[in-house]
C-alpha positions as CSV (number, residue, x, y, z in Angstrom):
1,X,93.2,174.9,45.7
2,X,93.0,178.4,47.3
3,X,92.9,180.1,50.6
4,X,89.5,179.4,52.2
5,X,89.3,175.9,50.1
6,X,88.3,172.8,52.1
7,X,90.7,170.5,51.2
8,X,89.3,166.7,50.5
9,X,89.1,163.9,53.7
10,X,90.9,161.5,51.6
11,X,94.5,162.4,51.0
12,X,96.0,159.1,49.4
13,X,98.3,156.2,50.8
14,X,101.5,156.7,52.9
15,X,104.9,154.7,53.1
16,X,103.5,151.7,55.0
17,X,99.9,151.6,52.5
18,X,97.8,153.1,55.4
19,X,95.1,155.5,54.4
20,X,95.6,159.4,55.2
21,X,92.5,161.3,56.1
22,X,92.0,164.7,57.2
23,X,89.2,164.1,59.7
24,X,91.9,161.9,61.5
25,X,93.8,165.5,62.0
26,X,90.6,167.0,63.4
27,X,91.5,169.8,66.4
28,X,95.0,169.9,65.0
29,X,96.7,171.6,62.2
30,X,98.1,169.9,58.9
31,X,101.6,171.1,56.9
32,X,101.0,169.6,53.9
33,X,104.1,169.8,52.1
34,X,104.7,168.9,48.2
35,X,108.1,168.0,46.8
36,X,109.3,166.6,43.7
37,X,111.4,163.6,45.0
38,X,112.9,161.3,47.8
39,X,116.7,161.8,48.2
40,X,117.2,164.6,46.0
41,X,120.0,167.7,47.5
42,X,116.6,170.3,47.9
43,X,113.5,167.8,48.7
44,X,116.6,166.1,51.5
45,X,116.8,169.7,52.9
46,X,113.4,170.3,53.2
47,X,113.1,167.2,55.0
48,X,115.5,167.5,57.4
49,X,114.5,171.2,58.2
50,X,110.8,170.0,58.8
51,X,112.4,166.9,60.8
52,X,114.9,169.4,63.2
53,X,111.7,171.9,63.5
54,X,109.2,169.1,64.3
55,X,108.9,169.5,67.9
56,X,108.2,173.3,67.1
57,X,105.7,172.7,64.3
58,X,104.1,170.2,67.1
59,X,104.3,172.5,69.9
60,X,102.6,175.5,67.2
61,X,99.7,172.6,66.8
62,X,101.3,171.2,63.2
63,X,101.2,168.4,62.3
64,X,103.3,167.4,59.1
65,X,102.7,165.4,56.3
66,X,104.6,165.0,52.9
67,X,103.6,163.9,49.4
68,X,105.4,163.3,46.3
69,X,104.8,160.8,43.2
70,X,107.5,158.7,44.7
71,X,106.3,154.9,45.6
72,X,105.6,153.8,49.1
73,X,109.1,151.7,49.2
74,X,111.3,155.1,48.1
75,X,109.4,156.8,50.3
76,X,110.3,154.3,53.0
77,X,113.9,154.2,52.5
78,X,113.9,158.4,52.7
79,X,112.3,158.1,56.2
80,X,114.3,155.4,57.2
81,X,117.9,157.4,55.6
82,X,116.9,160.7,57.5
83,X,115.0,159.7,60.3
84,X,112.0,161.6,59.4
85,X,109.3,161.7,61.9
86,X,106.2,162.0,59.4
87,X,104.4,160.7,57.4
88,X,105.0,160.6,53.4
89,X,102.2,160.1,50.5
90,X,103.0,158.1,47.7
91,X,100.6,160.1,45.2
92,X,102.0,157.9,42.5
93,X,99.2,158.6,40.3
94,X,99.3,162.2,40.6
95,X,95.8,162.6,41.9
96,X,96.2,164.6,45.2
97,X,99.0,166.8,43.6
98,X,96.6,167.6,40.8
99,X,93.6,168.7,43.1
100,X,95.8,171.3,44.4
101,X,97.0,172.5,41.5
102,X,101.3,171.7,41.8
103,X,101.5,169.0,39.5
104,X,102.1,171.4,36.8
105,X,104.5,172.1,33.4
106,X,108.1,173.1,34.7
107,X,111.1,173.8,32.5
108,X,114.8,172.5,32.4
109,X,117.5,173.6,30.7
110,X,114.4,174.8,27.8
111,X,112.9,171.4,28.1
112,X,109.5,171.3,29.0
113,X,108.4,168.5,31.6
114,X,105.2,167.9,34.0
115,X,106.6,167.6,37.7
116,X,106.0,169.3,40.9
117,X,105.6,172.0,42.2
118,X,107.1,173.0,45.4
119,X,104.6,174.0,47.4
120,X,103.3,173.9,51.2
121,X,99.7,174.3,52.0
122,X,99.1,175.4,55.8
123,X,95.8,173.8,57.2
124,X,93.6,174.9,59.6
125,X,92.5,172.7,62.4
126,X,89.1,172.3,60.6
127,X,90.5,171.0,57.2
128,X,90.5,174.8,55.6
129,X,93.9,175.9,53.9
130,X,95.3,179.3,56.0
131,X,98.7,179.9,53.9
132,X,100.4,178.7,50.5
133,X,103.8,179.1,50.7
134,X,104.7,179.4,47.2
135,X,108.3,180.3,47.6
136,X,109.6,177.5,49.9
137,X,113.1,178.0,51.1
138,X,114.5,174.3,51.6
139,X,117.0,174.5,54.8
140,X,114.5,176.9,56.2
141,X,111.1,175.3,55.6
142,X,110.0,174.6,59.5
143,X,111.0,178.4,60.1
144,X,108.8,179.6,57.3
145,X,105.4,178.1,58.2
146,X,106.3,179.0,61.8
147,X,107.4,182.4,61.1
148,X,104.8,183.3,58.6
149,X,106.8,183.9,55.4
């Protein structure tokens, strides 16, 4: 998905099953945020940096919403470890991460892999995506889509 896109009323299941939709964000602005896994030392820092910057991101009209191919139940125990205040999709299937193109080939160590890519799509308050941050800095993540970087 690109700038201008509409991005689909369906998003996928969070931590407690519930269905995430778009139209229930209408009038507000959505941070969609991907990462590539509960409890790991970079997705942990994004978190916590979105969790310490929430108010902020709330006061600026975001709201926040993380997804990952992580179940419902890791996703549960990551909120419940760092107190996270939003909610977390468990796009176990990949679906949602493919539609907006980060579920993608990456590289470690010169093995290739499909995982994700992290990425943070800002949303206007009428479902159309403003920014792509591309280049996500972890401990600073709240301050980027505040901050416009």
């Amino acid at each position: 998905m690109d700038i201008g896109d509409r991005i689909p009323d369906v998003l996928g299941s969070d931590q407690d099953g519930k269905e995430v939709r778009t139209s229930d964000y209408k009038g507000r602005k959505i941070a969609l945020y991907f990462y590539p896994k509960d409890n790991t030392s970079g997705c942990t820092a994004e978190a916590c940096s979105l969790r310490d910057g929430y108010s902020e991101l709330q006061h600026a009209g975001y709201e926040v919403i993380g997804v990952s191919k992580d179940s419902a139940k890791s996703h549960q125990g990551f909120i419940a470890k760092h107190a996270l205040p939003f909610r977390l999709i468990a796009d176990t299937d990949t679906k949602l991460q493919q539609i907006f193109g980060v579920w993608a080939e990456k590289s470690l160590y010169g093995r290739k892999y499909m995982g994700t890519l992290r990425q943070t799509f800002l949303i206007d308050e009428n479902g159309v995506i403003e920014r792509i941050l591309t280049k996500v800095d972890t401990s600073k993540s709240a301050s980027q889509i505040l901050g416009g970087n």
